[in-house]
N, C-alpha and C positions, 0 to 999 in steps of 0.2 A: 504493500500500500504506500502508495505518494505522501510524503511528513504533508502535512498541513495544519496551519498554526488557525483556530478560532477564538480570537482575544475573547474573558482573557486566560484563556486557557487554549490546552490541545485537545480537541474536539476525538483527532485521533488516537489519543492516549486513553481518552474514557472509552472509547468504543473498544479498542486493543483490549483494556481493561476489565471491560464488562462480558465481551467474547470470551476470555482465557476464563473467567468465573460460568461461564454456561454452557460452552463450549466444549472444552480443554483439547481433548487428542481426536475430537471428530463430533459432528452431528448423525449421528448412527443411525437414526430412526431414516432422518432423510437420504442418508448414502443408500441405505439399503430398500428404500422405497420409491424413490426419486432418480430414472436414469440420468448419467452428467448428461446426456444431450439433449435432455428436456428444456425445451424455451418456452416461456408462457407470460402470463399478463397476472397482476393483483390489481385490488381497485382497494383503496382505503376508506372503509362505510364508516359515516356517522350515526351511533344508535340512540344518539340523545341531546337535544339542543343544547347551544351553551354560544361559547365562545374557541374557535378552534387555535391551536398553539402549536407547534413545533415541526409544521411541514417543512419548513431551510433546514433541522435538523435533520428530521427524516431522509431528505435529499442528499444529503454530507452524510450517515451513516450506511446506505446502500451504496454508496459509490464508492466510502472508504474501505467496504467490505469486499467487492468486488467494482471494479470500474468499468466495466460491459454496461450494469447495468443502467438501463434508460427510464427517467425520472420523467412524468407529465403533472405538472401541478396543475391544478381545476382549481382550489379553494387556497388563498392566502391566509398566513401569521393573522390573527386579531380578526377574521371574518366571523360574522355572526353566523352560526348553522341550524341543520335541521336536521330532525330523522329521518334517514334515508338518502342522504346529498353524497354525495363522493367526493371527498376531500383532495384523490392525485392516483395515478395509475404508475406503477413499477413493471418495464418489461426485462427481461433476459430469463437465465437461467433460475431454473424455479426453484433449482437446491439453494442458492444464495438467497432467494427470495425468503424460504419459507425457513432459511437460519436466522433470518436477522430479523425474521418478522416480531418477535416476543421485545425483543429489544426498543426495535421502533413503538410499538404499543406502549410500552412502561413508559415509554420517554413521554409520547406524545399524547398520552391518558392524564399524567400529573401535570406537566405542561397547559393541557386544554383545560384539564379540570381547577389549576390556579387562575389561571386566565378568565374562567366562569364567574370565578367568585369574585375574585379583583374587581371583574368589570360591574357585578352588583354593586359592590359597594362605591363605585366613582359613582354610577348613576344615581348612587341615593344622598350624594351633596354635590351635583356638580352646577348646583344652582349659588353654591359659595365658593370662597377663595380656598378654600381648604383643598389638600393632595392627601389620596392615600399611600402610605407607604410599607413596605413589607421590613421584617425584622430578620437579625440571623438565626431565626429558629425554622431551620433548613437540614435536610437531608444531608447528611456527609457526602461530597462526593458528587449533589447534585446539583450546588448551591447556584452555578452558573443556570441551569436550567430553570430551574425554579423559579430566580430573578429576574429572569429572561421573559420569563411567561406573567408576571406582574405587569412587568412593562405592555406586555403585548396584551393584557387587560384592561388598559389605560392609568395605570399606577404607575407609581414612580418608586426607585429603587432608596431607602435608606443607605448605610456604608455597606459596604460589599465585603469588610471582613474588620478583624484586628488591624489592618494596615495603613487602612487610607482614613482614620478619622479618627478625633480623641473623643469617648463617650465617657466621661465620667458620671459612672453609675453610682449604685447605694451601697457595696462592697467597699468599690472604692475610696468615698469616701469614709463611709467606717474607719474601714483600715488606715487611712491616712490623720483621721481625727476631725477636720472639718471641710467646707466645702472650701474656702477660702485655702487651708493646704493645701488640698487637692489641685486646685488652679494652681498655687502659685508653683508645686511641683513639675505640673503640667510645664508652665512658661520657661521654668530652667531646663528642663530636660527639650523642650522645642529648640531653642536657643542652643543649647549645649551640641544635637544633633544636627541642627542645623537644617531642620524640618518646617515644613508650611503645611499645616494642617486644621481642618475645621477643629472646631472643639464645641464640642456638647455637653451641660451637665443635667442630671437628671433629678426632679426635688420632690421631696415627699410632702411638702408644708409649706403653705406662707414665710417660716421662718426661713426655710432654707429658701426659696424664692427671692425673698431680700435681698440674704446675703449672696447669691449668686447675682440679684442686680447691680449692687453695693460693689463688689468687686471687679465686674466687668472680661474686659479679656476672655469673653466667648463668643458664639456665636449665635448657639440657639438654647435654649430650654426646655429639657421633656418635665412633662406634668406628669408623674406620675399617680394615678388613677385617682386623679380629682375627680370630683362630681363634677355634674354638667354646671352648679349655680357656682360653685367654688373657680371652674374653668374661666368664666365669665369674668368672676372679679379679678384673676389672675389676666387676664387679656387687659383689661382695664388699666390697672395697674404700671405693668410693661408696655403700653400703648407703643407698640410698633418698637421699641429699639430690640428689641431681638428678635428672633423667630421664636416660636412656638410649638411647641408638638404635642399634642393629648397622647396618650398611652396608656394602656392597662386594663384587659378585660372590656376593648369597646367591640360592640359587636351589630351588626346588622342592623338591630332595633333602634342600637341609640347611636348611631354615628350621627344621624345628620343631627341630633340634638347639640354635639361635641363639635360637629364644623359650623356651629348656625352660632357658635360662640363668639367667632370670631381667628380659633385657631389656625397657623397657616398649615399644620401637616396634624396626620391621624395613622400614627402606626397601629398595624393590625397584624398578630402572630398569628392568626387563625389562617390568613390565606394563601401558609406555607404550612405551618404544622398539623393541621387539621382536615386539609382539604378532602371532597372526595374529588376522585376522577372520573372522567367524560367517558365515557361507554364509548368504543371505538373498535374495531373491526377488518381487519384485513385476510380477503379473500382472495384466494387464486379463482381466474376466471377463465372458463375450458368454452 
C-alpha cells in the first residue's frame, strides 16, 4: 500500500492497524469462499435517517486496502439521509470488498451516528450565538474520527488533545492550591517553553469565576455545571471579555436553555461517549 499521510494522523497506519487486529495471516472464510477472480459491485445502504459521515474515509480505506478498487460516491460527508438511499458503490475484486467491509461499517456507523446527534443539537440553538462542541471523551485510537464527524455534524471541535491547549481543570487546580497558581504556573512554564497556547480555566463557583477574572491571562472560561439562572449571571458578569463555555451534564433538553444564556460555546460529552450508531449496510450486488 502507497504511505499516505491524513493530517493529522496516518489514515494508513489505523487501517494497517485495525486489519492486523481482524485480519492477521488471512481472511479465511472469504479465500475459501470467494474465487480471486471474482469482480463485483457493493452499494452502501442506508437503514436509518440521520446525518451520513465518513464516505472520504471509506474511499481512503478500500483503496489503501487494495488500489484496483473503484470508488463511486452518490451521497456526501454531512448529507442529510434516508432509509433506503445508497450512500456510494465499490467495484473490483469482491475478496477485498467483502474484507474491509466490517471495517468500513465500524468506521462509518460511529462517524454517521456522531454526526446525527451533533447535528441535533446545533439545530436546537442555532437561533443563538452559541457552538456546540465535543470533549476528549473519545474512543482511543478513534479520536480523529470521531472529531471528524462533529464537525461534519455542524459542531465544532474543542482541543484535539493534551497538546494544543492549556485547560486548567479542577485536579489541577486542586493540586496546585488555587486558581490564581494554576495561571501563574501556566504563564512561567508558556514562557519558559516558549509556547503560544490558548488557555482555559475551568470554575466551579462565583468565587472561582472572580478570581479567574481578577487574574486574567486566559482566554476563555468553562462553567462548570452551572444552572441555566447561575449561567446567566455568570454571562452578565464577564460581559464579553472572555469566552464562555457551559459544560456539565447538558443534554438535548436543556441546551438551548444554556445557549439562550448568552454562552459562546456548549460542550457536550455525550456526542462522542454515548453515541448510538446509524444503521448502515453494505451489500454485494450480483
Amino acid at each position: 500500500m502507497k504511505k499516505t499521510s491524513y493530517a493529522p494522523f496516518s489514515v494508513e497506519n489505523f487501517v494497517e492497524w485495525a486489519l492486523e487486529e481482524d485480519v492477521r495471516d488471512g481472511d479465511h472464510t472469504s479465500l475459501s469462499c470467494i474465487p480471486e477472480t471474482s469482480i463485483g459491485s457493493a452499494e452502501l445502504i442506508i437503514k436509518h435517517n440521520g446525518i451520513i459521515a465518513g464516505v472520504e474515509v471509506a474511499k481512503r480505506v478500500f483503496q489503501l486496502y487494495d488500489e484496483t478498487l473503484q470508488f463511486e460516491e452518490i451521497l456526501h460527508d454531512g448529507d442529510s439521509v434516508n432509509k433506503g438511499q445508497i450512500a456510494f458503490k465499490v467495484h473490483g475484486k469482491e475478496r477485498s470488498i467483502v474484507t474491509t467491509e466490517r471495517l468500513v461499517l465500524n468506521i462509518m456507523q460511529r462517524m454517521s451516528g456522531i454526526a446525527t446527534t451533533t447535528n441535533r443539537y446545533v439545530q436546537q440553538i442555532s437561533h443563538t450565538r452559541a457552538k456546540v462542541l465535543d470533549t476528549r471523551k473519545t474512543t482511543p485510537g478513534m479520536r480523529w474520527f470521531e472529531k471528524e464527524a462533529v464537525k461534519i455534524g455542524g459542531g465544532e471541535n474543542h482541543r484535539f488533545g493534551l497538546f494544543d491547549m492549556i485547560m486548567i481543570k479542577d485536579n489541577h487546580v486542586d493540586a496546585s492550591g488555587s486558581i490564581t497558581n494554576a495561571l501563574n504556573h501556566v504563564h512561567d512554564y508558556l514562557t519558559f517553553k516558549n509556547l503560544d497556547l490558548r488557555i482555559e480555566v475551568e470554575v466551579r463557583s462565583f468565587e472561582e469565576l472572580l478570581e479567574a477574572m481578577n487574574h486574567g491571562g486566559l482566554d476563555r472560561i468553562m462553567l462548570d455545571n452551572f444552572s441555566v439562572a447561575d449561567t446567566k449571571e455568570a454571562v452578565e458578569m464577564v460581559n464579553g471579555r472572555f469566552e464562555l463555555e457551559s459544560s456539565g451534564g447538558i443534554t438535548i433538553d436543556t441546551i438551548k436553555e444554556y445557549a439562550e444564556t448568552g454562552v459562546d460555546y456548549i460542550s457536550v460529552g455525550a456526542l462522542t461517549h454515548s453515541v448510538k450508531s446509524l444503521d448502515l449496510s453494505l451489500k454485494i450486488v450480483k
